[in-house]
TORTI-40272 format. One line per field, with one value per residue: residue number from 1; x, y, z of N, C-alpha, C in turn. Coordinates in nm, 2 decimals. Each point is the difference from the previous one (the first is absolute). Example, Ala and Ser with C-alpha at 12.3 -4.5 7.8 and 13.67 -1.06 7.14 Angstrom:
BEGIN
i = (1; 2)
nx = (1.32; -0.04)
ny = (-0.57; 0.11)
nz = (0.78; -0.07)
cax = (-0.09; 0.09)
cay = (0.12; 0.11)
caz = (0.00; 0.00)
cx = (0.09; -0.08)
cy = (0.12; 0.11)
cz = (0.00; 0.08)
***
This chain:
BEGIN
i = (1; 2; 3; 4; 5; 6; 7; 8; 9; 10; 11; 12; 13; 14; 15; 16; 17; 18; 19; 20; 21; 22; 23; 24; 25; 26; 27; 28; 29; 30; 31; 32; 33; 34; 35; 36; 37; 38; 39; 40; 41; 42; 43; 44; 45; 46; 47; 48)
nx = (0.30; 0.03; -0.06; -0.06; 0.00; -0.16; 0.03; -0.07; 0.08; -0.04; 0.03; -0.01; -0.09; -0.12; -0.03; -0.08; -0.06; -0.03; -0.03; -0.05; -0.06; 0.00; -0.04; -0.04; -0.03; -0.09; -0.01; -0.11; 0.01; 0.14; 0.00; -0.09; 0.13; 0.11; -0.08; -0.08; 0.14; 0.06; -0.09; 0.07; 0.15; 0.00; -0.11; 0.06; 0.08; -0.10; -0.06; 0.09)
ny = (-1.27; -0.03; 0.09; -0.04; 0.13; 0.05; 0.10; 0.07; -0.01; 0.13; -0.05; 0.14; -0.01; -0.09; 0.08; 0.09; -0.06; -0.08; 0.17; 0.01; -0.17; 0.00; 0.14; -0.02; -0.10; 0.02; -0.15; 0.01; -0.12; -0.04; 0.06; -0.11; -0.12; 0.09; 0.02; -0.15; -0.02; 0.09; -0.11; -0.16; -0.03; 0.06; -0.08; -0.07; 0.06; 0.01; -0.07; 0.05)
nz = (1.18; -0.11; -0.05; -0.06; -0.09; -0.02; -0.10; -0.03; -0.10; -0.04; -0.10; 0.05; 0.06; -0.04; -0.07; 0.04; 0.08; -0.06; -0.06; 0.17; 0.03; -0.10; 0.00; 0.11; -0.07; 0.05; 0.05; -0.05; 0.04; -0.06; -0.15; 0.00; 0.01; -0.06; -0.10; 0.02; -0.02; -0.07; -0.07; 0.05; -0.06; -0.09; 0.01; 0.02; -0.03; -0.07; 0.05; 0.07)
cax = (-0.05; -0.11; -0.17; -0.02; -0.10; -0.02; 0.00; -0.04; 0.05; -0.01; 0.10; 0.13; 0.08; 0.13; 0.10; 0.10; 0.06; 0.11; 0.10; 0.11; 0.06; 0.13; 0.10; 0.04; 0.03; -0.05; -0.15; -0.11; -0.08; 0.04; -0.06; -0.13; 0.04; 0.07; -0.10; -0.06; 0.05; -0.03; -0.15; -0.06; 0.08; -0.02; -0.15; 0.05; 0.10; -0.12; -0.11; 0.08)
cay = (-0.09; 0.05; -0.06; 0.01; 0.11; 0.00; 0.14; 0.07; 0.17; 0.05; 0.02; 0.05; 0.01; -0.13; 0.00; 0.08; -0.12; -0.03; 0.06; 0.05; -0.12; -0.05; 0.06; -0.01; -0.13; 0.03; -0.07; 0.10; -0.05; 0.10; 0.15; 0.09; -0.01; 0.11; 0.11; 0.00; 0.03; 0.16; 0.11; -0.02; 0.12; 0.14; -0.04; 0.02; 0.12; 0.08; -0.05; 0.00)
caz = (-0.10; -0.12; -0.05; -0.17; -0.03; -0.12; -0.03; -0.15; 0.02; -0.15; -0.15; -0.03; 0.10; -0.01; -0.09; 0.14; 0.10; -0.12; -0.03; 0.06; 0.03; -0.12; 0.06; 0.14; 0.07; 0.10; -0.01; 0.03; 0.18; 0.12; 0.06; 0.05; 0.13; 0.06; -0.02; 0.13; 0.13; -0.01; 0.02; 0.13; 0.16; -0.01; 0.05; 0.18; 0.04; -0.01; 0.09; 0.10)
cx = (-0.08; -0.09; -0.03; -0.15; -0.02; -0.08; -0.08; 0.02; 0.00; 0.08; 0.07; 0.10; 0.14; 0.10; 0.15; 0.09; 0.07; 0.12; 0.09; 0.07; 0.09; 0.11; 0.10; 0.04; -0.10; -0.11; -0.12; -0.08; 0.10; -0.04; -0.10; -0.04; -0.01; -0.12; -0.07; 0.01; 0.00; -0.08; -0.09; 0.05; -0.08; -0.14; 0.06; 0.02; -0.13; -0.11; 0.09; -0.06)
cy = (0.09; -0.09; 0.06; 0.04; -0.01; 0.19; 0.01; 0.14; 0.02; -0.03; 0.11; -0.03; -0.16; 0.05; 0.09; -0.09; -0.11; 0.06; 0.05; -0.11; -0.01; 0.12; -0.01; -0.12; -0.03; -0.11; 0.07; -0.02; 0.11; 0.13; 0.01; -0.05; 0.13; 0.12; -0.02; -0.01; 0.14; 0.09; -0.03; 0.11; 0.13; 0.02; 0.00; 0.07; 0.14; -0.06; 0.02; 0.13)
cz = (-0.10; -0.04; -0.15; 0.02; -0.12; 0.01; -0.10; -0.04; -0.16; -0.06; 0.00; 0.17; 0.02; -0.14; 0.09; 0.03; -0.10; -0.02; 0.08; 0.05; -0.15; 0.03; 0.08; 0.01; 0.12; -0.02; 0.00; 0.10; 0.12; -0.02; 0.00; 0.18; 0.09; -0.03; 0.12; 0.13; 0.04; 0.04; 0.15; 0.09; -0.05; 0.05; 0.15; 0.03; 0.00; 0.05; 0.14; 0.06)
***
């Protein structure tokens, strides 16, 4: 199930995120789906 978040994040950085979601085709919830999913495993994978 998902759930609806609310983020605050600088002006260049949502511009990032914009510009690699029109690129890509890529919704921008999914990638920042997949950034944080990322950075959980990589945080796991090192507190281990």
């Amino acid at each position: 199930m998902k759930k609806r978040v609310t983020f605050t994040m600088d002006e260049e950085t949502i511009e990032g995120l914009k510009k690699v979601s029109d690129e890509t085709m890529i919704p921008q919830a999914r990638l920042v789906e997949q950034a944080v999913k990322e950075i959980i495993e990589k945080h796991s994978k090192e507190s281990k």
